[in-house]
N, C-alpha and C positions, 0 to 999 in steps of 0.2 A: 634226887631227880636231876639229870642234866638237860639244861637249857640248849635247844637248838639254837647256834649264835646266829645262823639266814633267816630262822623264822623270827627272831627276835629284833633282828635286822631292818625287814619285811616290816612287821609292827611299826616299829619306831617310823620307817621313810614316808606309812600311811599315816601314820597321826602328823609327821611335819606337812606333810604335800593336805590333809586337812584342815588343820591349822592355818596355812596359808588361803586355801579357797574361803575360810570364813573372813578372813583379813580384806580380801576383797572385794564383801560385800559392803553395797552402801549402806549409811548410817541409817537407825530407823526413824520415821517420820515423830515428830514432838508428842507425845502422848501416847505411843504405840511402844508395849512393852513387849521382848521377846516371850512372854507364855502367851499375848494375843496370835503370835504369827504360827507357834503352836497347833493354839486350839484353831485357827482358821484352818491351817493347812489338814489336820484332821477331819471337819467337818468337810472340805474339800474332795479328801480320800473316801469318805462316804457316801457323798453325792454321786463320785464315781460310779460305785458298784452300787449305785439305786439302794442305799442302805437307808432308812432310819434311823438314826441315832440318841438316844436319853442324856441328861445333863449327869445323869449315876454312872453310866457307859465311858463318857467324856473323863470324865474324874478318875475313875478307876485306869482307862488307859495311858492318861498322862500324867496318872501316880500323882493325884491331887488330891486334898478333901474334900468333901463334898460342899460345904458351905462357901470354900474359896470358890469353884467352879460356877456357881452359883449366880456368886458376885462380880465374878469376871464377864457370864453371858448376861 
């Protein structure tokens, strides 16, 4: 299989120009760990489209177990 070397290219320049916008986000506040900002921003996207959400749902979409999820809401 030969590799297209512009999409490959393409690849690479999105994950640095990535890399970079995550660089420039502020630190997070003292006790706040990235799976909180996570599961807020999810619960967020739900409230959006007037969804309902289960702590089973929550888990499963952010590829967690279920007892972690649990323990985090």
């Amino acid at each position: 299989m030969k590799m297209d070397t512009k999409l490959m290219d393409a690849v690479m320049d999105s994950l640095f120009v990535a890399k970079k916008a995550y660089e420039t986000l502020p630190p997070l506040p003292p006790g706040i760990k990235p799976v909180y900002h996570r599961v807020l921003n999810l619960l967020y996207q739900c409230k959006e489209h007037e969804k309902e959400i289960r702590v089973s749902e929550l888990s499963t979409a952010l590829d967690m177990q279920l007892p972690n999820m649990t323990k985090i809401i």
